[in-house]
PLY file of the C-alpha trace (Angstrom):
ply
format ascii 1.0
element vertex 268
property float x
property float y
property float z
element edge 267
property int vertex1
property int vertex2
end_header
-41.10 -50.55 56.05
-44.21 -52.60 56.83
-45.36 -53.46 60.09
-45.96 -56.79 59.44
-44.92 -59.13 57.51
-46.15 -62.54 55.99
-44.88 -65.47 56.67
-45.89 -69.30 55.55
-45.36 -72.21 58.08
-45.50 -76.07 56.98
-46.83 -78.34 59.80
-46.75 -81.97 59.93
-47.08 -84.76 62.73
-47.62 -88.40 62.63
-45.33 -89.72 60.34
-44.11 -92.54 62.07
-40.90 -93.11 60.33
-41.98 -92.04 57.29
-39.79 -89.51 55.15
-40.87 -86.47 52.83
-41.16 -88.48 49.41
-42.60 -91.93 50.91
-46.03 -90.75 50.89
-46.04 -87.37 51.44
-44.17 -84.73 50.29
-43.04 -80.97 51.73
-44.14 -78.23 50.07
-40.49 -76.42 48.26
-40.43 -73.65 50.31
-41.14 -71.84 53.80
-40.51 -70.09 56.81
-41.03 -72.35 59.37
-41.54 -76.23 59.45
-43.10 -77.63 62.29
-43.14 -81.46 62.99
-45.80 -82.45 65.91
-44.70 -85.96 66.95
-45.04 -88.94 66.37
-41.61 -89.60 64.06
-41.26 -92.82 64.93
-43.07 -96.08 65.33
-41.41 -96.92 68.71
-38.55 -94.56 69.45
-35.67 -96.71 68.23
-32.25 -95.56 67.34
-32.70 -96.10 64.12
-36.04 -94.46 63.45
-34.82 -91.43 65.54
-31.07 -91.08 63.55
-33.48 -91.13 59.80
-35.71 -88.74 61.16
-32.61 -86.94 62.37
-31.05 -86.90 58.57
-34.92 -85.72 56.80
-34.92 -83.32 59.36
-31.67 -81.82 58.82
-32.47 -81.80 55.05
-34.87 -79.34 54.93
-32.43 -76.38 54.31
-35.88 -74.38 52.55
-36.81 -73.44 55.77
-35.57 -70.64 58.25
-36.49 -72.41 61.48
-37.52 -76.12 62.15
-39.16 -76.83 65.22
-40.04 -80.67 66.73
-41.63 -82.38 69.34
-42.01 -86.04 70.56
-44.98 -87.70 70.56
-46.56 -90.69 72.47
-44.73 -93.44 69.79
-41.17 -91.31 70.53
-40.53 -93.69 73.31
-37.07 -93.20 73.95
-37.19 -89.99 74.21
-39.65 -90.11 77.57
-37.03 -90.00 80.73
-40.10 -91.19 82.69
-41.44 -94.17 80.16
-42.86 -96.99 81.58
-43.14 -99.93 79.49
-45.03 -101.91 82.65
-47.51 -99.60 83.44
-50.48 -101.34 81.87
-50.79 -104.50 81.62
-51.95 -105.14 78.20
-49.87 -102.42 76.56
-46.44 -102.99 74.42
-43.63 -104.33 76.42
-41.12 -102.14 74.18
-38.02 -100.81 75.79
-35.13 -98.91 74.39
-31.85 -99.49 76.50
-30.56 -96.73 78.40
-27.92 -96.26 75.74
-30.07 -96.20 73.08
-32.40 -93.95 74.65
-29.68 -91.51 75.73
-28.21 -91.39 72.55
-31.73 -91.04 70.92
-32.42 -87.87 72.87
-28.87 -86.35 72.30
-29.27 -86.65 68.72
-32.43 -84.03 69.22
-31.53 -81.84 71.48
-28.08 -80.91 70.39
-29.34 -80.93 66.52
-28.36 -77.21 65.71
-30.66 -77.33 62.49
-34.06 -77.11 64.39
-35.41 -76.47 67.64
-36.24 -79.41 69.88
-39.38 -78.68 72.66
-39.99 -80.85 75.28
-42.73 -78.98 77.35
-40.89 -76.06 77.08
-40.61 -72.26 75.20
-38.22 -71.12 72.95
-38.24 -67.58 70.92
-37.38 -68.50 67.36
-35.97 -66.13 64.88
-37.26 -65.65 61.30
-34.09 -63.51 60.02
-35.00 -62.54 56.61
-38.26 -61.07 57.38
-37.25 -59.78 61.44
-40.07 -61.71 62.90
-39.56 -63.15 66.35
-41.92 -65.70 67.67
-42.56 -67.27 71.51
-43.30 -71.42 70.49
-44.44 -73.30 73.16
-44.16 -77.24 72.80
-44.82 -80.31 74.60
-44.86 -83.87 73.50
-47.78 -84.58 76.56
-50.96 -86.64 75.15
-53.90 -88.20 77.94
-53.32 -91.72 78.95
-56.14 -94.23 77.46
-55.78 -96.57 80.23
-54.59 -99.64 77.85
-51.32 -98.97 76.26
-48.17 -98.24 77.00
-47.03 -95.04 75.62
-44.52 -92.25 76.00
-45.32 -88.58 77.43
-48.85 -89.80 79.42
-50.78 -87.64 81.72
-53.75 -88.63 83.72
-56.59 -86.52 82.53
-58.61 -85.75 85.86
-55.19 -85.22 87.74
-52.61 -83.81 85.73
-54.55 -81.93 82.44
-54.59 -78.77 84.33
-51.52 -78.31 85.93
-49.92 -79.25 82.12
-51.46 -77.21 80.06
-51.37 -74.15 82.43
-47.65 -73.81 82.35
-48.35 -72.35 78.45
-47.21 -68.87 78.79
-50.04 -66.38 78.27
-48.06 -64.83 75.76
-47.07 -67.46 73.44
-47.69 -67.04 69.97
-47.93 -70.57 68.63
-48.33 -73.74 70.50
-46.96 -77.28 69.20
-48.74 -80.03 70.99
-48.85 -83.75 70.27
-52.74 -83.79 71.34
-55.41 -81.01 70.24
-57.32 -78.87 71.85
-60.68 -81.06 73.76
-63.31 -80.85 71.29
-61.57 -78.59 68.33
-59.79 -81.10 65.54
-59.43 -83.78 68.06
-60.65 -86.39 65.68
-59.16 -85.84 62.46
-56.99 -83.80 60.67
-58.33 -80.26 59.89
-58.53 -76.52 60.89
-60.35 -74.01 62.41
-59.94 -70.40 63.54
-62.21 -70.01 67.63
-62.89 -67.03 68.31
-63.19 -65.99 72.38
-65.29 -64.59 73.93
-65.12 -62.01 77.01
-65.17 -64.43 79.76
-61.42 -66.76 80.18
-62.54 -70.17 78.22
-65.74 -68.69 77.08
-66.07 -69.59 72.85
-67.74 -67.01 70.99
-67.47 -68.55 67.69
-65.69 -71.28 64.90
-64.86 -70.35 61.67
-64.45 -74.02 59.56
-61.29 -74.60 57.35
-62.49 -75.85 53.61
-58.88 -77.53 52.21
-58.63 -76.58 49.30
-55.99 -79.34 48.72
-58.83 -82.19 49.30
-59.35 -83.92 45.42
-56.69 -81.28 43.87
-53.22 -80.95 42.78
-53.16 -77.80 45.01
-51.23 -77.16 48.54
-53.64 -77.55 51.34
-53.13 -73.65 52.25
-54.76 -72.01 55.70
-54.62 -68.11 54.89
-54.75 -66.04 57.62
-53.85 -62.97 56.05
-56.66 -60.61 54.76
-56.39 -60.55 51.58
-58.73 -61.23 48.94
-59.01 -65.03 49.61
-57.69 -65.07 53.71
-59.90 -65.84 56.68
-57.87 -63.50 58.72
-57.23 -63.56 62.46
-57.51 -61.21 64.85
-55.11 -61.06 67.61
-55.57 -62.19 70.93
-59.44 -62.69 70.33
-58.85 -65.58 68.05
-57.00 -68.56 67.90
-56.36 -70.66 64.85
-56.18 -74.90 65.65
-54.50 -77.13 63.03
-54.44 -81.00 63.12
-51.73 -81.61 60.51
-51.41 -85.83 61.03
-49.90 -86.72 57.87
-50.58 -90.28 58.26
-54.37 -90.95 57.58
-54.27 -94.63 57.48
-51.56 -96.91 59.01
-53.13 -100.76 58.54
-55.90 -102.57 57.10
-56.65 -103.70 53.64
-54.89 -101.29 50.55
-51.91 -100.46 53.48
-51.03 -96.74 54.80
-52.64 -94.00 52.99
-50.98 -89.94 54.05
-52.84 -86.68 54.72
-51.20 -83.16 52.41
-49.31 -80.92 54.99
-50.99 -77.91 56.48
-49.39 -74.87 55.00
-50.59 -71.90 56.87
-49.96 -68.37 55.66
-50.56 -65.73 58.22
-49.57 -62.17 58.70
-47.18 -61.52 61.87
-45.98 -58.35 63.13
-42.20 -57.28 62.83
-39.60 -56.64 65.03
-39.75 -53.24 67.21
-36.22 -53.02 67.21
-35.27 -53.38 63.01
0 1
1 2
2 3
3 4
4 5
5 6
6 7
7 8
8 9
9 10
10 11
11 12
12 13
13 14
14 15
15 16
16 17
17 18
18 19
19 20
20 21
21 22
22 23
23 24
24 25
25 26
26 27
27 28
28 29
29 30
30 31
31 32
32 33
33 34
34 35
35 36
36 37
37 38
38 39
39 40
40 41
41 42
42 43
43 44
44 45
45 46
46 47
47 48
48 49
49 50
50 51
51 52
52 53
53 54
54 55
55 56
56 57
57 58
58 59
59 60
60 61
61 62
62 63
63 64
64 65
65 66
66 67
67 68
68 69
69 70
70 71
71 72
72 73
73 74
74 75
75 76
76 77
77 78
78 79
79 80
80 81
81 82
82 83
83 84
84 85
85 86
86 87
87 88
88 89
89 90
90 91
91 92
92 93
93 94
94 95
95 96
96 97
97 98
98 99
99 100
100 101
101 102
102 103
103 104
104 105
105 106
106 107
107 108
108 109
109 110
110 111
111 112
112 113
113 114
114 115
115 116
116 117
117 118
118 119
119 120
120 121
121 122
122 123
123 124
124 125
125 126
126 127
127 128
128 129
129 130
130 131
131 132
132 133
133 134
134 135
135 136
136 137
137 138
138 139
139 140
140 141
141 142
142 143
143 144
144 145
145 146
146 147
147 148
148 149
149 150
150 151
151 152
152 153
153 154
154 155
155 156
156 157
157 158
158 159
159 160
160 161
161 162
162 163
163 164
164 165
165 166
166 167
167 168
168 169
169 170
170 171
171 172
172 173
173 174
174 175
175 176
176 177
177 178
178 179
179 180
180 181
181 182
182 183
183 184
184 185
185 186
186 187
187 188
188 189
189 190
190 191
191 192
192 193
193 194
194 195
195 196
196 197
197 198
198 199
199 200
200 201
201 202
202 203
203 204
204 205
205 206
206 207
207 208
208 209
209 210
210 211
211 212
212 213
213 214
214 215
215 216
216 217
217 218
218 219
219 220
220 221
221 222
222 223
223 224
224 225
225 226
226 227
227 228
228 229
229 230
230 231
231 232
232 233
233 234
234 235
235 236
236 237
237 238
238 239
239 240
240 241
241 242
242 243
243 244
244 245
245 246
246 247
247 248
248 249
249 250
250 251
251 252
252 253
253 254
254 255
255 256
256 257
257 258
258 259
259 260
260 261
261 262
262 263
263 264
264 265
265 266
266 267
């Protein structure tokens, strides 16, 4: 039997409410589906329960896994809807907002992470993977979101509680400096020196003008960028919502489907 095997995973975030086939649509088939926050506008209980049902839908896919994101406000224990002055003034009720968050974590069809790590299973191809996700994003100082961290105080103590051996990371902000503006890919390589960059291999979509899936292949065949173990690190903004106001209304972004070769279970 092979070593490894491949596997394709379908990310998406940002789609504030929006539904596979109002804008965007899910590619038919794959391993793994990740959604990266940002289902909602504001965190209501209805916006939750529809994302809830699209969610559960997606039967194509071996494991789901979701996060909140800074518009998921009732799903933030700690949201504070009077912390700045000239921010919203939204606030779920404490029913609401309990029954918001039970509706996530006791979904059995996906895997809810709320700053926290969870080994999923891929059964069909025996391919086990350590996900780390957190809904956390830096507070701008104006509005009032969920899941905000103050940047000079709190960045490093968040982001160190990653386990060094997680194999994908779901976050609801990217990585300072690498597809923090838009959507997009890249593949950093490190260097030998903890932090140190060595290099950045660019994504071209080859979705962008096309009919085609916007595909990331990180396997080595004939058309893969490949990816080389601990020394590299592949980053993917997947916001499907490009444009959400303004003249000709909300325009969406392709999902990211990323193909990549993983290694199988020692103990098939």
């Amino acid at each position: 039997m092979p070593d490894t095997e491949k596997i394709r995973i379908v990310c998406i975030s940002d789609t504030h409410n929006k539904a596979p086939g109002e804008g965007y649509t899910l590619p038919p088939t794959g391993d793994i589906l990740i959604h990266a926050g940002d289902l909602t506008n504001q965190g209501s209980l209805p916006e939750i329960q529809k994302a809830v049902t699209w969610l559960s839908r997606q039967t194509s896919f071996s494991t789901k896994i979701v996060i909140a994101g800074n518009h998921d406000l009732s799903l933030d224990r700690q949201y504070n809807p009077f912390k700045h002055a000239s921010g919203w003034k939204v606030q779920p009720s404490p029913g609401e907002a309990l029954e918001c968050r039970r509706l996530l974590t006791e979904n059995d069809s996906f895997t809810y992470l709320q700053h926290t790590t969870q080994t999923i299973q891929v059964p069909e191809k025996e391919i086990s993977l350590k996900v780390f996700g957190s809904p956390f994003s830096p507070d701008g100082g104006r509005q009032n979101w969920a899941f905000q961290y103050d940047v000079e105080r709190e960045a490093a103590r968040l982001w160190s509680e990653i386990p060094d051996d997680a194999d994908i990371v779901v976050s609801h902000t990217p990585a300072k400096g690498v597809c923090d503006a838009r959507r997009g890919a890249k593949v950093v390589r490190w260097g030998e020196k903890e932090g140190e960059v060595e290099g950045v291999r660019e994504w071209e979509d080859p979705g962008r003008g096309s009919n085609k899936l916007s595909v990331l292949d990180l396997t080595r065949g004939r058309r893969g960028m490949g990816l080389e173990g601990r020394r590299e690190t592949a980053v993917v903004n997947a916001s499907v919502m490009a444009k959400s106001f303004g003249r000709g209304g909300m325009e969406f972004n392709k999902p990211i489907v990323v193909d990549l070769a993983v290694p199988c279970r020692q103990d098939r």
